[in-house]
C-alpha positions in Angstrom: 36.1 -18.5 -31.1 37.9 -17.1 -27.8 35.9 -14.3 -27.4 32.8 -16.2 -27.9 34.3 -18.8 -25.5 34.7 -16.2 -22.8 31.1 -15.0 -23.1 29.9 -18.0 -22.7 31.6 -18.2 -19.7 30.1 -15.7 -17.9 26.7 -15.8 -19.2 26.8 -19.0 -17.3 28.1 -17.6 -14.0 25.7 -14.6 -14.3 22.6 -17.0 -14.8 23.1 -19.1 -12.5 19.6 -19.6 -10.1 18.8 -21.2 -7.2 15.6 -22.7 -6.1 13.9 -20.2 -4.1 10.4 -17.9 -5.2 9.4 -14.8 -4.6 5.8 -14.4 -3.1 4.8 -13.6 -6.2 6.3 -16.9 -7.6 9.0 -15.6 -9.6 12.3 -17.6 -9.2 15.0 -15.7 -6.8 19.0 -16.1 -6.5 19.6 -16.0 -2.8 23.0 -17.2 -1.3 22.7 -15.9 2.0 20.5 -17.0 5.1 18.2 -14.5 6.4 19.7 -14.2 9.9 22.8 -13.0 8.1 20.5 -10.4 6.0 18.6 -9.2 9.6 22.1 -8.6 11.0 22.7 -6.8 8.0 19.7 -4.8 8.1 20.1 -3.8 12.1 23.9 -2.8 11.5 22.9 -0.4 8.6 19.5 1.2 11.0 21.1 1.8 13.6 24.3 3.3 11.9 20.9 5.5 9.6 19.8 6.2 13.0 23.5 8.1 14.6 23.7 9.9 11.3 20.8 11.2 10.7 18.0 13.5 12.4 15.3 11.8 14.1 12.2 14.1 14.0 11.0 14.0 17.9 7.3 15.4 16.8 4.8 13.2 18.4 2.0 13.6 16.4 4.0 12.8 13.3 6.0 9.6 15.0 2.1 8.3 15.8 0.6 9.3 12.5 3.6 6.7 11.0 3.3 4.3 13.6 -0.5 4.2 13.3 -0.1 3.6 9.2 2.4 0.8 9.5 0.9 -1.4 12.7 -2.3 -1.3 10.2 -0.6 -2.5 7.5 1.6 -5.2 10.2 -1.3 -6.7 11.3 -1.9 -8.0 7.8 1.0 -9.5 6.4 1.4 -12.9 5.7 3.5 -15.4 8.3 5.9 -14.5 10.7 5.9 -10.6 9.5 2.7 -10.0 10.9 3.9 -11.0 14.4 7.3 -8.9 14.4 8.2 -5.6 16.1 8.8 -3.6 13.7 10.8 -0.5 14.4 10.4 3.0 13.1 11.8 5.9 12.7 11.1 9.4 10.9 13.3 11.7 10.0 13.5 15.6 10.2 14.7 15.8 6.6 13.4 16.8 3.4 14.4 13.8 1.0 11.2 12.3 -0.1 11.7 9.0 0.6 11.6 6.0 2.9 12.9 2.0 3.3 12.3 -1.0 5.2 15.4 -3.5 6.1 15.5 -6.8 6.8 14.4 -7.7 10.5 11.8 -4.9 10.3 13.6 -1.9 10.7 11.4 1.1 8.4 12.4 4.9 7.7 10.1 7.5 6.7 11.7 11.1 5.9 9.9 14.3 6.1 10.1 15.1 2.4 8.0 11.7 1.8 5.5 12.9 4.6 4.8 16.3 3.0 4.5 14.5 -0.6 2.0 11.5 0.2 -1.1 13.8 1.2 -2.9 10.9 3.3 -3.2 7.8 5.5 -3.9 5.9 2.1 -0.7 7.2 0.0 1.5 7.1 3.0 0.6 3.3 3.5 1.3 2.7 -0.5 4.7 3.8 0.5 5.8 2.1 3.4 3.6 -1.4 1.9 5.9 -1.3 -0.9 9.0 -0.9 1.3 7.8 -3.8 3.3 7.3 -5.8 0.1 10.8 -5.6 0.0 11.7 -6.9 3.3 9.0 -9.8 2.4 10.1 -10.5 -1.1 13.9 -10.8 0.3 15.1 -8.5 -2.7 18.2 -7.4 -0.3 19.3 -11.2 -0.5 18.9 -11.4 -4.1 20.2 -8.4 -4.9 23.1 -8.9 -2.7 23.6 -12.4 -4.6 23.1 -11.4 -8.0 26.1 -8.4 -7.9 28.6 -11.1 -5.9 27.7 -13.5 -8.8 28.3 -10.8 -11.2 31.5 -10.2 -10.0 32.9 -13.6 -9.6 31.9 -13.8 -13.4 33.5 -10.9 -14.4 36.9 -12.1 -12.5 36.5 -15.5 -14.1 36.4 -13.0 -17.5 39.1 -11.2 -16.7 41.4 -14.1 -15.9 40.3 -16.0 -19.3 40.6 -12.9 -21.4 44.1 -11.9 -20.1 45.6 -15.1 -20.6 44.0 -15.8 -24.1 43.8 -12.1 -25.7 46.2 -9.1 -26.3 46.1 -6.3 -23.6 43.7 -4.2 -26.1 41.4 -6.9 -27.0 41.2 -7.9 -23.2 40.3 -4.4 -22.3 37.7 -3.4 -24.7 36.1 -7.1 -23.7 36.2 -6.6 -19.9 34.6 -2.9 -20.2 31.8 -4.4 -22.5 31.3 -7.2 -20.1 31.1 -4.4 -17.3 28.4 -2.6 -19.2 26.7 -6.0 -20.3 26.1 -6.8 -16.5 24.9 -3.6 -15.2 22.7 -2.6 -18.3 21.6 -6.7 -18.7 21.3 -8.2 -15.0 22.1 -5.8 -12.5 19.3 -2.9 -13.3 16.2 -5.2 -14.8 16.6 -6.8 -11.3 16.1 -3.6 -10.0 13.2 -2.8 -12.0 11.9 -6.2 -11.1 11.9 -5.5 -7.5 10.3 -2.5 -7.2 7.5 -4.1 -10.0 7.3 -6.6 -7.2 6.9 -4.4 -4.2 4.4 -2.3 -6.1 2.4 -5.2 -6.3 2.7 -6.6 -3.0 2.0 -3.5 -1.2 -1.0 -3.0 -3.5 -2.1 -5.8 -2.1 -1.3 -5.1 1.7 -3.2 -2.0 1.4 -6.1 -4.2 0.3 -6.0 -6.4 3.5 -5.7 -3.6 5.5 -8.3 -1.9 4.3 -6.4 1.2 2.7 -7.8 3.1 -0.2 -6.4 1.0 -3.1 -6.6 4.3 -5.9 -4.5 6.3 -3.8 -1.5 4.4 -4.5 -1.3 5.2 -8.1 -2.1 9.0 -6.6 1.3 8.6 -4.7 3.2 8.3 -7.7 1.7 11.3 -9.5 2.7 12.9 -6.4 6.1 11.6 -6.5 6.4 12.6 -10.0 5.3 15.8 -9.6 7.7 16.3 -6.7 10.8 15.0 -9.1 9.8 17.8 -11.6 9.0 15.4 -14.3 13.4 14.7 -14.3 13.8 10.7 -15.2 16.5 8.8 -16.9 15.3 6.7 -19.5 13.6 3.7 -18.1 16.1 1.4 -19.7 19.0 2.6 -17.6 17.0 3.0 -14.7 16.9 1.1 -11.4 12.8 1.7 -10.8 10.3 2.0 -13.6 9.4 5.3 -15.5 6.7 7.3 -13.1 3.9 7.1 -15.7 4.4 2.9 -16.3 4.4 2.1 -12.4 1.4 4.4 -12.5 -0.4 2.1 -15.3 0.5 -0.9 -13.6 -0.9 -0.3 -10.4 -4.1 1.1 -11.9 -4.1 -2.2 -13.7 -3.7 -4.5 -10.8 -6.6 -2.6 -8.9 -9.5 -4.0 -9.8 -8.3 -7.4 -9.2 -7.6 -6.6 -5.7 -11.2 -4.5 -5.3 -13.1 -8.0 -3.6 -10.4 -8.0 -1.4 -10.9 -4.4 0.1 -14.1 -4.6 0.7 -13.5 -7.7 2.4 -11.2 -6.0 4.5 -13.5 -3.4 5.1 -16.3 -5.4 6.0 -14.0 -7.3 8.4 -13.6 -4.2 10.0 -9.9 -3.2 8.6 -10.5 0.8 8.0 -8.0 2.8 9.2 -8.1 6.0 10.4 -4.7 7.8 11.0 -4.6 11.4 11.4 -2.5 13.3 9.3 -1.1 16.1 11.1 -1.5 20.1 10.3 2.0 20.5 10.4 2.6 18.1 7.7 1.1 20.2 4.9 3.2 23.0 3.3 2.8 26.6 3.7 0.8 28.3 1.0 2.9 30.3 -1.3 
């Protein structure tokens, strides 16, 4: 009856929700204001910026530039009408972020992997659905939560069990919240920023089957190497690859709307983006 008492007690801390939604509607947990997030999210670019290198190529700085202000002019409220900063770096990871108050990085790696305009913009639209969705705040809240419920556990269980039976309970609750809250959240947000930047590349008139193109891409640049999807923090390759082919042809009216409104990009990749022959 103790042991079941405890759990109790911190399945209620961990699922504890407030009020807010996602733009997709799905409820959120956010317990910090968004100036304190975009304070967050300067602090952390400009400390990215110091210790890393910046790639100085102009052609590639306006061949990033020219993807994201397409994809700017879009979005939905306020976003649309910030000044979003970015940066590439001259370094092979193949990857890239967005941070709250519109801060993005692009690395070389990621350049070299998306082979045009269209899978470079699936990229930096999902990261952007991140800033958007506020999955930094809810993330943030969700593991502070977490850990006040594990403390809570911690004190009940040491006053109320032997030091063995304490242990054993703290470890499983440990493994309980990362396999149980902590990761499915972070499966959920990248589900979520799939989506949204699925549909940013609609509005902004960016070739919507390219996105799913991307992730082959990235898959094929990963050597095929994934933990299983359960212990993951993003989805397996080949599932975020079905669900955006899924979600396409809902968003198809909407492209050609966007095209028709005059929304088609054209940002040049540069030569010195593709990779010598072997």
């Amino acid at each position: 009856m103790q042991l079941k008492t405890v759990l109790l007690g911190i399945t209620a801390a961990v699922t504890l929700a407030s009020c807010a939604q996602s733009p997709t509607g799905r409820s959120q947990l956010q317990l910090y204001p968004s100036s304190e997030l975009n304070k967050m999210g300067a602090a952390s670019y400009e400390e990215m910026r110091k210790e890393g290198k910046i790639n100085q190529d102009e052609q590639v700085n306006a061949y990033v530039r020219c993807v994201t202000d397409a994809l700017v002019e879009t979005l939905p409220g306020d976003y649309a009408q910030m000044d979003w900063e970015v940066t590439v770096f001259d370094e092979p990871t193949v990857n890239a972020f967005a941070l709250p108050g519109g801060y993005i990085g692009v690395y070389n790696g990621l350049l070299e992997t998306a082979e045009n305009q269209h899978q470079l913009a699936a990229v930096i639209g999902h990261e952007i659905g991140h800033v958007i969705a506020e999955h930094s705040n809810e993330r943030i809240s969700s593991n502070m939560l977490v850990g006040l419920g594990l403390q809570i556990g911690g004190v009940i269980a040491n006053s109320q069990l032997d030091s063995k039976e304490a242990g054993l309970l703290m470890a499983a609750l440990g493994i309980g919240a990362q396999v149980g809250v902590l990761l499915p959240y972070s499966r959920t947000h990248e589900s979520e920023s799939d989506e949204l930047g699925l549909e940013y590349m609609a509005d902004a008139g960016f070739r919507l089957d390219q996105a799913p193109e991307l992730w082959r891409n990235m898959k094929a640049a990963s050597g095929g190497a994934a933990p299983p999807e359960l212990l993951s923090t993003h989805p397996n390759p080949d599932t975020r690859i079905q669900d955006l082919e899924a979600q396409i042809p809902s968003l198809q009216s909407r492209y050609q709307q966007a095209v028709a409104a005059g929304n088609t990009p054209n940002c040049q990749r540069p030569a010195s983006l593709d990779k010598p022959a072997e």
